[in-house]
N, C-alpha and C positions, 0 to 999 in steps of 0.2 A: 379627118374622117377615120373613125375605126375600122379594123380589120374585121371583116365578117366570115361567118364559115362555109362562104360561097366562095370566099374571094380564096380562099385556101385550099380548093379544088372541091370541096362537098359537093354532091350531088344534090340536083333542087330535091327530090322524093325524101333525102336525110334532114336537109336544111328545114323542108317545110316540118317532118319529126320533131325535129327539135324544138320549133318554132313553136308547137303543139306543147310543147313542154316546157316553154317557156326561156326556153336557150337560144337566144336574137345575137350574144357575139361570143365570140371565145373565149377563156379564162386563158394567162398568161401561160400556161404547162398545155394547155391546147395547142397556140400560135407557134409554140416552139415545137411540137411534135407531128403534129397534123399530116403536112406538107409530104415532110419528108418519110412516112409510113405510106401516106398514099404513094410515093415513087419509088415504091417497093424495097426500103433502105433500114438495113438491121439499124437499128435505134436503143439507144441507152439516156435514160430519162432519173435523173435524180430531183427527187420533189417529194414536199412534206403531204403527210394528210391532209384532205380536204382542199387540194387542190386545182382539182377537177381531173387526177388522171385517168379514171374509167373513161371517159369519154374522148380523154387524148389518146387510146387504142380501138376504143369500141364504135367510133366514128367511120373514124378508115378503114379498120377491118371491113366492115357493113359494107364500104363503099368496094371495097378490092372483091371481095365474092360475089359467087352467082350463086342464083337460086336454084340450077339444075346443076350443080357443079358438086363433087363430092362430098361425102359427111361421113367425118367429121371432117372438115376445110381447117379450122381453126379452134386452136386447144389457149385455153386460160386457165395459169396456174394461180391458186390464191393457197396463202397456206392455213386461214379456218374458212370454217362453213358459212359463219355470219357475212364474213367477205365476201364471198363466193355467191352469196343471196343478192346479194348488193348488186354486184356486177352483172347478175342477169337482169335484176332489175333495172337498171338503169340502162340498159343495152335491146329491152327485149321488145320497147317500142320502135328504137328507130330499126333495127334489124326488119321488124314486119313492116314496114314502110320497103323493102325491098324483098320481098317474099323470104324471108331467111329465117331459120327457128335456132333459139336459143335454148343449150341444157345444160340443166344443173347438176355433175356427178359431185356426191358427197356422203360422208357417214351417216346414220339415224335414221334413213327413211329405207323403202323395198330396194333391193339393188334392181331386182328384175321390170321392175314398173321403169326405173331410170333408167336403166341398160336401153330397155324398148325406145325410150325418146330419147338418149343418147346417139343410137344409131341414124337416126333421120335428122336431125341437125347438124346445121353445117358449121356452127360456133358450139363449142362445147365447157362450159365453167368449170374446172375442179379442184378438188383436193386431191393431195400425191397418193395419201392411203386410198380412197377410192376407189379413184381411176386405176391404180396398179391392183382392187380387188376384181376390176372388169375387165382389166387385160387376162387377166390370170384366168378368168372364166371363159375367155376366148369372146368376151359381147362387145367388145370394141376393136380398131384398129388402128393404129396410129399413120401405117404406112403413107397416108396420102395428104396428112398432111401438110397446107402451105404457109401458117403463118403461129407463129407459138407466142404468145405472153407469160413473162413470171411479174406478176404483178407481187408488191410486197419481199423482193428478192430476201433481201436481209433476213424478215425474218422468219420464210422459211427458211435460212441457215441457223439462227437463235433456233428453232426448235426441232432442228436436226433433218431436217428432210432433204438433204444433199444427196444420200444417198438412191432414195428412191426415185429424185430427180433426174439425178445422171440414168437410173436405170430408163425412165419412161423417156427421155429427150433422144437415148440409144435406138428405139425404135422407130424413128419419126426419119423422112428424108433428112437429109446432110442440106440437100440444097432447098432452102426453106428460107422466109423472114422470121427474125426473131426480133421482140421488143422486150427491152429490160427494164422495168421497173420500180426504184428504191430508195432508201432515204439515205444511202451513201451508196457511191460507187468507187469505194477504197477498203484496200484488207480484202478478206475474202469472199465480200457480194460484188469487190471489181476482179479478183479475180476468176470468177466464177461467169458475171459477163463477158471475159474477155473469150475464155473457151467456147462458149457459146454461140458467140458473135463474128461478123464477118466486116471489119473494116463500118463498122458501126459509124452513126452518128450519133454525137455525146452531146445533150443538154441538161444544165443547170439550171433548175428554177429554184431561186433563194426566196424567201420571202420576204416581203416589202409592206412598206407601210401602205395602209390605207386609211384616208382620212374620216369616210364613212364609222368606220369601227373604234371603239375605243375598249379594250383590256385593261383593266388595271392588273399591273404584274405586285403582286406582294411579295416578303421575304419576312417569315417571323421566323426568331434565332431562338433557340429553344434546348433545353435538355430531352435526354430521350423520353424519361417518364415523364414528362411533362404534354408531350404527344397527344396522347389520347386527350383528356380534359382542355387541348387548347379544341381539337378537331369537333369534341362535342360543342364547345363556346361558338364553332365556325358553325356547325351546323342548325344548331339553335337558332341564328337568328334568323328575323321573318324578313328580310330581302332575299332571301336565298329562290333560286326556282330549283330544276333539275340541274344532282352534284354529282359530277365525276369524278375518286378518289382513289388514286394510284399509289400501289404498293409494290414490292420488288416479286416477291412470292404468294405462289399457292396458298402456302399452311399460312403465312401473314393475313390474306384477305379473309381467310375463314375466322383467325380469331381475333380481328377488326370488328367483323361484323358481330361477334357474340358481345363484345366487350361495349361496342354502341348500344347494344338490346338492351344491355344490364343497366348502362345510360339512358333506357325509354328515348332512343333513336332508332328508329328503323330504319333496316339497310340490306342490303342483296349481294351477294358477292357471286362473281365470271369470272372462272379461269379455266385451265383446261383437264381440272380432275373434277371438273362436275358432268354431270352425264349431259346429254346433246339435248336430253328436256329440261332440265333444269337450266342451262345457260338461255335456252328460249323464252323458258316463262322467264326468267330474273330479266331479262333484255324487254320481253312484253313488257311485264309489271313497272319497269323505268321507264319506258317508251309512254304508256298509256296513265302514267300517274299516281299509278296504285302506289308506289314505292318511289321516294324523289330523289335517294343516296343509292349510287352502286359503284362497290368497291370494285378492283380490277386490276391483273396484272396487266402490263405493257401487252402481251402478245394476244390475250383475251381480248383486250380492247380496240385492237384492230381492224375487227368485225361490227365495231358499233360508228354510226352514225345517224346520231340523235338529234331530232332540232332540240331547241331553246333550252342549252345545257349549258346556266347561268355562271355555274360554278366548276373551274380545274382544279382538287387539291391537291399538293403532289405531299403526302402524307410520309412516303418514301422519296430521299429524292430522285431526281431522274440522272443516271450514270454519264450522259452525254449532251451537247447544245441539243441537237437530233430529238434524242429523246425527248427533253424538254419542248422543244417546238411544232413534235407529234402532241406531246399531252395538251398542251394549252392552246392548240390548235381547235379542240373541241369544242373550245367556248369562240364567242364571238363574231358567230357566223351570220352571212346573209342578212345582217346590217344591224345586228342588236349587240348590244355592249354585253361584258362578261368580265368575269373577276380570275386570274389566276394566279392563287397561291402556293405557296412554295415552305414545307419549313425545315430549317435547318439547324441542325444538331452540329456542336462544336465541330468533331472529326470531318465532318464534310463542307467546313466553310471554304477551305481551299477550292475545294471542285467547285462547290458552287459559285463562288467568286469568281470563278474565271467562266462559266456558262455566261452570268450574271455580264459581266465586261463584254463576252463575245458577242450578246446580243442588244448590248446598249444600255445592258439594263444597271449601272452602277452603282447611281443615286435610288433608286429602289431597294438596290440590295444593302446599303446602307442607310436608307431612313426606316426599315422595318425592325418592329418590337424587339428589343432585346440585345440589340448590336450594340456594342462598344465598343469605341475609337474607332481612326481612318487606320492607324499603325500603329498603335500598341497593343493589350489584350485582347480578343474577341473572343470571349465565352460568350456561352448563352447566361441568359439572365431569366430570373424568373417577372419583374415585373420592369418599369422606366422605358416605355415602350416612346415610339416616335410615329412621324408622321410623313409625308411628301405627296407634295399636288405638281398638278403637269406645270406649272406659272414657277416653282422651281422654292416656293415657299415650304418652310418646315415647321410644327410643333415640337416641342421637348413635349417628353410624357411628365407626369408629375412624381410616378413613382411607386403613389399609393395601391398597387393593384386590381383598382377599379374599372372596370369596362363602362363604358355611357350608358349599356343599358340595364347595370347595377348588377348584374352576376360578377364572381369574383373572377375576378384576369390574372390571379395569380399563376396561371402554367404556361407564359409565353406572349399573352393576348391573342390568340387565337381568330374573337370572332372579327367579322367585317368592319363591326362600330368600333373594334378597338382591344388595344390592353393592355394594360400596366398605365393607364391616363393616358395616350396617344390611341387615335382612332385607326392606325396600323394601312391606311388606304394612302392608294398610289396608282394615280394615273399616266401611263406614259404615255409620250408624245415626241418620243425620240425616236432611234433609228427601226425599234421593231414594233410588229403587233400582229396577232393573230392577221390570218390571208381569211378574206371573204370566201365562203363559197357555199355553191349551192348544189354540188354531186361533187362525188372523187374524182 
């Protein structure tokens, strides 16, 4: 019999919440977190996207405050806005299930209209700039303080917000719970918890196969000018739904996005030198269909979750396993299959080779387009692409730079049917694959 989130101390008023919402048992980053938040125990939680950790804090919070008890009771840091939406959203039914108000402090909207429902809520959402623009105005206080989240720790240190961190946690009781929330608790988001925290307890939620789910993880080996014309070829074709495509920087995703236009693909790019309306609508416009490609750095995309976002490209690669297993995370959720590509330019086969290995992913990353040898050369190639299915069978490409659906493959094979004469698709059924899930 499974664990339910009764049987992990929930209150029936949140249980039944949830129940409303369609949340009957726990996700694994729940079961391990739950418990010991409700027994009032600093907690440090290392867990990828999409593994339900809003709900592994914003459960027990609900359940530890009262509705006549101070406000703000409970501060959540998130380091963007899109985040910070998310977590009230997902937080702001079961809280009214015990009289409790949820607020959202963040940039772009009145501060004075937020300030005012700041004050009367007992859970409070924010962003560091924000919230440090409404201390400064004297409309909040932190004094009273009992229970603090840094949700996303890491990266608000990727985008520098240590410092105004340390200033706003300065003001808050000493004696307080705090939950840490990140995708690594080593280097400087472990030490940054460890200041923080009081004789913590530390879970690892790795992620695991689920049979439900199927990912196909790709690897096309590719030069760099060859990039664009494979990602058009991936885009083009008609299985494709909603595409997530990840680049390292700002000024990248902007002239990604021009250079698809110029390719008659439409695309949208999020990061964090667009104004706080424009990462809106481009998030609306992919959310609602208008637009089905949007480009995105790592920390932009932190704030999006998107259903049925068929396709992860990682156009840039991703610098770490982490990284990788945030982006590809994306796809695959909540029981529908999804495709995650990966391409790779000579200088980074090393790194990615060993991502590749850590996650299981070996025979993938060598049956995709373009690889040469187990041990000798590995350049990229521009055509003699390959193949590999989960049953462990392989095609040789033929060579000729043809895709199956007759556009030319000569710049890596790029799309899903294929290139260089190998259809480039890989289903894994080894040790990894995207975590099901249905909230953070």
């Amino acid at each position: 019999m499974s664990e339910s989130f009764a049987d992990l101390g929930v209150s029936r008023p949140v249980v039944d919440a949830l129940a409303k919402r369609g949340y009957n048992e726990p996700f694994a980053v729940q079961r391990l977190a739950i418990a010991d938040v409700l027994a009032g125990e600093d907690v440090l939680v290392q867990s990828p996207t999409g593994s339900g950790k809003t709900l592994a804090f914003g459960v027990p919070i609900v359940d530890l405050l009262k509705p006549d008890g101070p406000t703000p009771a409970a501060l959540v840091l998130a380091p963007t806005r899109e985040l910070a939406e998310q977590i009230v959203d997902e937080t702001d039914a079961v809280a009214r299930a015990r009289g409790l108000r949820v607020a959202p402090v963040y940039g772009g909207v009145g501060i004075q209209a937020q300030a005012r429902k700041a004050a009367k809520a007992q859970i409070v959402v924010a962003t560091p700039g924000r919230l440090e623009d409404l201390m400064q105005r004297r409309d909040i206080s932190l004094q009273r303080i009992q229970i603090l989240v840094l949700d996303e720790a890491d990266r608000m240190l990727d985008m520098g917000f240590k410092p105004p961190v340390d200033r706003i946690v300065s003001q808050m009781p000493s004696e307080r719970q705090t939950l840490f929330f990140s995708a690594t608790l080593e280097g400087a988001a472990g030490k940054l918890a460890k200041a923080y925290t009081h004789n913590a307890k530390r879970h690892v939620h790795a992620p695991k196969v689920d049979k439900d789910i199927e990912v196909q993880h790709r690897f096309v080996h590719l030069t760099h000018e060859a990039k664009v014309n494979a990602l058009v070829e991936e885009l083009n074709h008609t299985e494709r739904g909603r595409t997530l495509v990840f680049v390292r920087t700002k000024r990248g995703a902007d002239r990604l996005v021009k250079k698809l236009d110029r390719a008659k693909v439409r695309a949208v790019a999020m990061h964090g030198n667009k104004s706080q309306n424009q990462r809106r609508r481009a998030l609306a416009d992919f959310e609602d269909g208008r637009c089905d490609t949007l480009v995105a750095t790592d920390v932009a995309a932190r704030g999006i979750d998107v259903a049925e976002i068929t396709h992860v490209i990682n156009f840039d690669a991703p610098e770490d396993r982490d990284t990788y297993v945030h982006r590809t995370g994306r796809t695959g959720r909540a029981g529908a299959s999804g495709v995650a590509a990966s391409f790779v330019i000579p200088d980074q086969h090393r790194d990615m080779s060993k991502i590749a290995s850590e996650l299981g992913l070996q025979s993938e990353f060598a049956a995709g387009p373009g690889f040469e040898g187990a041990s000798g050369s590995r350049e990229a190639t521009s055509g003699g692409g390959g193949s590999s299915r989960s049953n462990g069978r392989s095609r040789g490409g033929n060579g000729n730079g043809r895709s199956r659906n007759g556009r030319n493959g000569s710049n890596g094979g790029g799309s899903r049917s294929g290139g260089g004469g190998g259809n480039g698709r890989s289903s894994h059924t080894g040790s990894y694959r995207s975590s099901k899930s249905r909230n953070r």
